[in-house]
Structure formats: C-alpha cells, structure tokens
LOBA-685580 format. One record per residue (C-alpha): x, y, z; residue in one letter; residue number from 1. Coordinates in Angstrom, 1 decimal. Layout:
N
<node <X,Y,Z>,"A",NUM>;
...
This chain:
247
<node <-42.8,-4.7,6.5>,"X",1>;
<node <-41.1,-7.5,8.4>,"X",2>;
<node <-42.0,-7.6,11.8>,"X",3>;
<node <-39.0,-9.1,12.9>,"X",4>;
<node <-36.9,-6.2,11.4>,"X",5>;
<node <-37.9,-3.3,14.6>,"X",6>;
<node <-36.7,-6.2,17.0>,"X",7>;
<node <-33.5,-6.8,14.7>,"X",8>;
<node <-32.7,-3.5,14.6>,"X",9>;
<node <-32.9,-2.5,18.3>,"X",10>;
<node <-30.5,-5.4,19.0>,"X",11>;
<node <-27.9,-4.0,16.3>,"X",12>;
<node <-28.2,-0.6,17.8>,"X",13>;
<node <-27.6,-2.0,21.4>,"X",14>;
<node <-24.6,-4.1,19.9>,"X",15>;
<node <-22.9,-0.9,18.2>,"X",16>;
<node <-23.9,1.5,21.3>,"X",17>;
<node <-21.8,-1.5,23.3>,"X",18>;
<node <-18.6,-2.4,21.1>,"X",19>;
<node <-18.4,-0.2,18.2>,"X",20>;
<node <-15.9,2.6,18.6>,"X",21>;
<node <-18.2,5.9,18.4>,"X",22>;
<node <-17.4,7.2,14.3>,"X",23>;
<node <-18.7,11.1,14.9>,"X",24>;
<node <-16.8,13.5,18.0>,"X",25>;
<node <-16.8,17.2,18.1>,"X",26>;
<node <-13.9,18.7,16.1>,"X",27>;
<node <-10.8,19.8,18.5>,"X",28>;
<node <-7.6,21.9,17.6>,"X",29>;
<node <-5.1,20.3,15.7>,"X",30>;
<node <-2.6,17.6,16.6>,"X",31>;
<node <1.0,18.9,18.0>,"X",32>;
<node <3.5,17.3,15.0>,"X",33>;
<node <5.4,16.6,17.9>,"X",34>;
<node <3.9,14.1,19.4>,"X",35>;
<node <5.6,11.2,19.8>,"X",36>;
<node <2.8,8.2,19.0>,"X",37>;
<node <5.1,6.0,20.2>,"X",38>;
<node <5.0,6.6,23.4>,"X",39>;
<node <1.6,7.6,23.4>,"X",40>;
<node <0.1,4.4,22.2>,"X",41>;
<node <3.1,2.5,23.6>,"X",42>;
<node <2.5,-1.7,23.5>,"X",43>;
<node <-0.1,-1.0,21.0>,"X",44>;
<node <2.1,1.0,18.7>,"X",45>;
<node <4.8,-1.4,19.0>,"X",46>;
<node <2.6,-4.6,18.0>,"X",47>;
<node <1.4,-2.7,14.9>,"X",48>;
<node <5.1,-2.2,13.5>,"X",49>;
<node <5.8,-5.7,14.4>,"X",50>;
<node <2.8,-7.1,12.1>,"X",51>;
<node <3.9,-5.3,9.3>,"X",52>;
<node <7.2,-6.1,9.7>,"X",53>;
<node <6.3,-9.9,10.3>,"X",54>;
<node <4.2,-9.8,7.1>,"X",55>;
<node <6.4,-8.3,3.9>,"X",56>;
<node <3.5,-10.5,2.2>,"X",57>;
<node <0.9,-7.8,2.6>,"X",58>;
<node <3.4,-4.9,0.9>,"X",59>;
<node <4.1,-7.0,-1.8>,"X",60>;
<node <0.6,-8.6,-1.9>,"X",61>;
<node <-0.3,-5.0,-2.9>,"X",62>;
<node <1.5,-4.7,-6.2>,"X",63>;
<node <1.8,-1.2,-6.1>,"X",64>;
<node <5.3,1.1,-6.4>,"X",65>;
<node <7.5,1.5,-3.7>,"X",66>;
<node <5.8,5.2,-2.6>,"X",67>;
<node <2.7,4.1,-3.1>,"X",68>;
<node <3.2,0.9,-0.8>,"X",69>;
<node <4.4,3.3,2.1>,"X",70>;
<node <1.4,5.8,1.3>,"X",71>;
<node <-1.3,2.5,1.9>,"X",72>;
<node <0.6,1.1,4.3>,"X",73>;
<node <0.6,4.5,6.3>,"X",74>;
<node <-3.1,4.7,5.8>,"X",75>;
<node <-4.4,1.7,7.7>,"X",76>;
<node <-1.6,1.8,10.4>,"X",77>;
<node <-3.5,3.6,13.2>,"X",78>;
<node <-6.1,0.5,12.7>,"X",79>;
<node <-3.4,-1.6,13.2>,"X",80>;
<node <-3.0,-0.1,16.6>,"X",81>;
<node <-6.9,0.5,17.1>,"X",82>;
<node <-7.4,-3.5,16.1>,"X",83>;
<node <-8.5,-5.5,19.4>,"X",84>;
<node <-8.7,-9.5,18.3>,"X",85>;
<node <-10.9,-10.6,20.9>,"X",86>;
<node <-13.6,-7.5,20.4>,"X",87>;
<node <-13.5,-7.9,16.5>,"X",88>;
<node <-14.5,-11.7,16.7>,"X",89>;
<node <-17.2,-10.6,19.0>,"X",90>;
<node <-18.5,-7.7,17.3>,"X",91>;
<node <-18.3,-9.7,14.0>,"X",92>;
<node <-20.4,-12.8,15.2>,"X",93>;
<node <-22.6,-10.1,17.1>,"X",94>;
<node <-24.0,-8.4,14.1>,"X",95>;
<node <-22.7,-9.7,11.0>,"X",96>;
<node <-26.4,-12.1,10.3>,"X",97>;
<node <-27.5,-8.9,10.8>,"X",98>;
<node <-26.2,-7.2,8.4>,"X",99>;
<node <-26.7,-10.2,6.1>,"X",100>;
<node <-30.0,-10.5,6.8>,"X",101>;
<node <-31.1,-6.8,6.4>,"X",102>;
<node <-28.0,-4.9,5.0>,"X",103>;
<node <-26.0,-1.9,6.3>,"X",104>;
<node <-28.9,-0.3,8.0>,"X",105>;
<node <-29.3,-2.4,10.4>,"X",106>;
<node <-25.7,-3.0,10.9>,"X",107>;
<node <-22.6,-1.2,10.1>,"X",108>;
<node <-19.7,-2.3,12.1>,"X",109>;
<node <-15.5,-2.6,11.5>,"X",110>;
<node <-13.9,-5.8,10.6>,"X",111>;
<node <-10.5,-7.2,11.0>,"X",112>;
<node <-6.7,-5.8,11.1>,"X",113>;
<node <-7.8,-2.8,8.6>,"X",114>;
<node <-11.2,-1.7,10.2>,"X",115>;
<node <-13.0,-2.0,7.1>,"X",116>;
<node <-16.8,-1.2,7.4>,"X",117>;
<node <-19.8,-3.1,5.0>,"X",118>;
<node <-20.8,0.3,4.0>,"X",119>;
<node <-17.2,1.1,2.9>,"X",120>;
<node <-16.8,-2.3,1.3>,"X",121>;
<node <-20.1,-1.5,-1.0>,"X",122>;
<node <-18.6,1.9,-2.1>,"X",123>;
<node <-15.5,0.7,-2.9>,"X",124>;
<node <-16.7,-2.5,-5.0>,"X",125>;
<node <-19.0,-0.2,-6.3>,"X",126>;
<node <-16.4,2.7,-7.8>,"X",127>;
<node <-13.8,-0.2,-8.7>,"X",128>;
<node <-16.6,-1.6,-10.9>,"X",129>;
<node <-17.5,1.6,-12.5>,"X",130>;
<node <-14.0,3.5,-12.5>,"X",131>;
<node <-11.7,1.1,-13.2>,"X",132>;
<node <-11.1,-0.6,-17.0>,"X",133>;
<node <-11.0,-4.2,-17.9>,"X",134>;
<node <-7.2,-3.6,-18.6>,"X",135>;
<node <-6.3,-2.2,-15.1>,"X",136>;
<node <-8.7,-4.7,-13.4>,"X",137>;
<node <-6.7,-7.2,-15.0>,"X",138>;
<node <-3.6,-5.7,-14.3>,"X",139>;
<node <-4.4,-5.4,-10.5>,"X",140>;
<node <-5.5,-8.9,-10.3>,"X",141>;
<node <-8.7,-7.8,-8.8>,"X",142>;
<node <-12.1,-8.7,-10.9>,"X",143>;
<node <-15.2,-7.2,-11.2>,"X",144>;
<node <-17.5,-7.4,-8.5>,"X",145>;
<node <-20.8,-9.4,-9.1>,"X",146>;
<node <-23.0,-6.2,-8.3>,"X",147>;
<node <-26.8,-6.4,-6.1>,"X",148>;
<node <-27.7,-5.9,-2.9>,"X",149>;
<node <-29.0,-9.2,-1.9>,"X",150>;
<node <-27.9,-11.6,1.3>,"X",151>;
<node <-25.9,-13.7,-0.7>,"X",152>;
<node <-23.8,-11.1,-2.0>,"X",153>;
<node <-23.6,-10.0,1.9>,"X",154>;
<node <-22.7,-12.6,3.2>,"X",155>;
<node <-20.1,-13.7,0.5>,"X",156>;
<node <-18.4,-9.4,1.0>,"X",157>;
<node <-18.8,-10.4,5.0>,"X",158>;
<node <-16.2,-13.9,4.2>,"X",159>;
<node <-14.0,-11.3,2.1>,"X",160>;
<node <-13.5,-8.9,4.9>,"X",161>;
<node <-13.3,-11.7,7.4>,"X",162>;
<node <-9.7,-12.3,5.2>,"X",163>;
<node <-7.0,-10.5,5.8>,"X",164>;
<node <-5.7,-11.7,2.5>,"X",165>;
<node <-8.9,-9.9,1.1>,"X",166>;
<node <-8.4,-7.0,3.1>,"X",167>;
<node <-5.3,-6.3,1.6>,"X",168>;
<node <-7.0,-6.5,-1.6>,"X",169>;
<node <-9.5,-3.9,-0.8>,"X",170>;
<node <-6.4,-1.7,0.2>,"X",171>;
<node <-5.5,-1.9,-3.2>,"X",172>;
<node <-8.3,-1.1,-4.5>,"X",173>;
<node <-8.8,2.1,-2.3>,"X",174>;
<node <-5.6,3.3,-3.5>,"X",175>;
<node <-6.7,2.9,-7.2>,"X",176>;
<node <-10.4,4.7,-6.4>,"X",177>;
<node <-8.5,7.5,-4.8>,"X",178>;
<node <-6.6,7.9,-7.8>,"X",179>;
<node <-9.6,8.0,-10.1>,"X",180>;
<node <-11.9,10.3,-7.6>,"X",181>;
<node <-9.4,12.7,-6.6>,"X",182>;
<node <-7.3,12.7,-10.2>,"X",183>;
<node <-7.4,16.7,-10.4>,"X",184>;
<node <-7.2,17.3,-7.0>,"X",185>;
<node <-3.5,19.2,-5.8>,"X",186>;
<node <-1.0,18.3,-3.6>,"X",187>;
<node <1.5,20.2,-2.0>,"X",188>;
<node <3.7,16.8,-1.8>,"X",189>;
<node <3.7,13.1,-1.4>,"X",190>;
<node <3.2,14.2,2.9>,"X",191>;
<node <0.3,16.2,2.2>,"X",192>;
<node <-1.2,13.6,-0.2>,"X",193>;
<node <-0.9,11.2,2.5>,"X",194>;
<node <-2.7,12.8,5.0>,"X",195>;
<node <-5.5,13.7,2.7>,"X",196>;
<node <-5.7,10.0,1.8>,"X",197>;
<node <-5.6,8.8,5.5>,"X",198>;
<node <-8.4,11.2,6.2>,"X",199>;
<node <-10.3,9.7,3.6>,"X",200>;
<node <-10.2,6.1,4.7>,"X",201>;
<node <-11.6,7.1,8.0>,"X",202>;
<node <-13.8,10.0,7.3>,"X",203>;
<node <-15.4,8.0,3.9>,"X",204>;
<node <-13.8,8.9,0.6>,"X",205>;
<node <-16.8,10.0,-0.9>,"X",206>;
<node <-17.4,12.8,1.4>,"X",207>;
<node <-15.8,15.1,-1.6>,"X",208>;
<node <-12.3,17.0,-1.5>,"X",209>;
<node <-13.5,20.1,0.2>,"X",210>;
<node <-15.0,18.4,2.8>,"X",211>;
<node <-11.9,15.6,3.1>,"X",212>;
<node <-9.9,18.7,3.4>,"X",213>;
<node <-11.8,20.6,6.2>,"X",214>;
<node <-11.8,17.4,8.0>,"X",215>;
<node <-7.7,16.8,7.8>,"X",216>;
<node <-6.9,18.9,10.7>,"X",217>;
<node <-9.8,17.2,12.8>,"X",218>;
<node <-9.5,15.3,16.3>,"X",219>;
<node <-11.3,11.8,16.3>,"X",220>;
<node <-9.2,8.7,16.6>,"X",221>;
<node <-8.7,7.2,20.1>,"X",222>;
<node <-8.9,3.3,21.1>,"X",223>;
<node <-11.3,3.9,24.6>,"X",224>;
<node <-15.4,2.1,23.5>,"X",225>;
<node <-16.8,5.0,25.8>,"X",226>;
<node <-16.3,8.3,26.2>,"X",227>;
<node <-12.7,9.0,25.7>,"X",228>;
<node <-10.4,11.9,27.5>,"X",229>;
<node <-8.2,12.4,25.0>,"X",230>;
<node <-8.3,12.0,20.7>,"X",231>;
<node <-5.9,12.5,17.9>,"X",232>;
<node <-5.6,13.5,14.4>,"X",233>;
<node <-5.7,10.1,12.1>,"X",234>;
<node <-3.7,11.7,9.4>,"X",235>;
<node <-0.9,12.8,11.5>,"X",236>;
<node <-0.3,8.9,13.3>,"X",237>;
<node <-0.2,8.0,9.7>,"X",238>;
<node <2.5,10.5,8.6>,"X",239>;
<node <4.0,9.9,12.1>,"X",240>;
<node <4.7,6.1,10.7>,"X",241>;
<node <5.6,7.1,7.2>,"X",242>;
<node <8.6,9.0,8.0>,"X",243>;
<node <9.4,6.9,9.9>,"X",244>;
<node <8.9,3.9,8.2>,"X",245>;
<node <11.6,1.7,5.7>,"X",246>;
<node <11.3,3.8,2.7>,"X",247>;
C-alpha cells in the first residue's frame, strides 16, 4: 500500500471536516408549504433567480420539453442558492489532486453552480453508458463516456464539472437516467414527480424508490459549514421555485 495514501487521506478528511457542507443530519418534521423561501434565504434566493434568468442558454442548452426544463431547472435551484464562489474555488483546488490522485475515497467534495459531487458524476456516466441507446445518445448530443477508473479519466470528469457548460450537460443526463431507473415508478402529478426527483439529486438517485420516497419529507438543506440552527426540505425550495417559475 502507498504510504503516502494514510497522510493524503487525513488531509482530505480535515479539508471536508472544514468546507464541505455536512451531507447526513438527523431527520426533522416536514417543511411548512408555507414558507416563503424568499424571504428566508433573501439575497441569496434573489441571486439564484437572477442567474437563471441572465442565462436562457442553460434552459435551452438542455434540449429537453418545456415541462421537463422547469422540472431540471427546479431541481438544482436550491444549489443555486447554496453555491458560494469563493469557497468552491477553494474547496476545488483543496482536494481535487486528491481525488485524482486516489479517487472518490479520498475525496468526495461539490463542484460548481450545480453542486455536483465526483461520486455522483461516476454514477451518472456510468448509467448513461449502460441505460441509454446509441440513438438517444445521439439524439441528446451527449456521447458515451470513455469508461475506467484511472487518474486520467479523473482528472479529465474534474475539467468537465469545473464547466458550467458541462454541468448543464450532466443535468441532462440526470433527467434521462431518472427516466430509465424510475420508468415504473407512479406519480401522483408533475408536482409530486418533482419533488421525488429533487430528492434524488441530493439524496443519490440510486438509493432506490422506497428509500427516495421515505426521504422526500426529510429536513437537510441549509447553507451554515457548521452546525446549523435551522434546515429545510430540498424538495419543497424546488417546488417553491417551480410554481413560481415562467412556465
């Protein structure tokens, strides 16, 4: 075994235990619908709306319908509001050779506007490349990924995520894998679907649908690093911007 790896990993777990928002808190009761995440998240809330409505490119960069644009665009808008510019660029140059280096293991951190984790990243590229035909591939505009774990192929998915351009395209293809994984599962309408697929992108999509669902009503998003007062339900900021969002 590398000797160098123990030393490595300490520093990784220092760096996360630092500037990595904890992923894991204790389930609370259910959001009140009524809460008004404007207010709540205020300057923060107001700069995500103003990024998407400053960049039409990402909606139509997705090439997806019209409902399925607000449905993706719902799902990654409480990273918008979690995103923090100055601690992505130093969590990213923090950790990232270590992740290269020595993989997910070592380190497992958010990138960029969407908060898109390595490990999430693999599993995506993964299903896409397994799920997904030639036809739809094509159709998408989205390749195959070259698949192998080794630090070239890290490093070149660490580049991709450090793209917004690239994040988009990995939005895409998490609506597409949803579609595939979850092609049996029922909703009770497009609102409930939404929420289910918000969950998902924060909880990990593969955790299974009875497991996405128990965690739907759950109480874990909040933008404090340490210790925070006061959570909320992912799934209903999403469907809090959806309605409320140009259809």
């Amino acid at each position: 075994m590398d000797k160098a790896r123990p030393f490595y990993r300490a520093m990784a777990a220092a760096a996360l235990t630092s500037l990595a928002v904890p992923a894991l808190l204790m389930p609370q009761t259910p959001g009140d619908p009524a809460e008004d995440y404007r207010v709540i998240f205020g300057e923060r809330y107001a700069d995500a709306e103003k990024y998407l409505a400053d960049s039409p490119w990402i909606a139509e960069a997705l090439r997806l319908p019209p409902e399925e644009t607000r449905i993706a665009l719902a799902v990654v808008f409480p990273e918008l509001i979690r995103y923090s510019y100055l601690q992505d660029k130093i969590q990213v140059r923090a950790l990232k050779v270590l992740y290269v280096q020595y993989g997910r293991k070592y380190a497992n951190f958010s990138i960029g506007r969407f908060q898109m984790k390595p490990s999430f990243i693999e599993q995506l590229e993964a299903d896409w490349n397994a799920l997904l035909s030639e036809e739809e591939k094509t159709a998408a505009g989205l390749p195959s990924f070259v698949p192998g774990e080794t630090s070239e192929r890290r490093q070149d998915r660490i580049l991709r995520l450090e793209s917004i351009r690239w994040q988009v395209g990995y939005l895409r293809i998490f609506m597409a894998v949803m579609a595939k994984r979850y092609a049996n599962a029922v909703f009770g309408d497009v609102e409930d679907r939404l929420r289910f697929y918000a969950t998902a992108y924060n909880a990990g999509y593969a955790a299974g649908l009875a497991r996405l669902r128990k965690r739907m009503p759950e109480r874990h998003f909040h933008l404090e690093l340490f210790s925070p007062e006061r959570t909320y339900n992912y799934a209903d900021i999403a469907l809090f911007y959806f309605r409320r969002a140009e259809p």
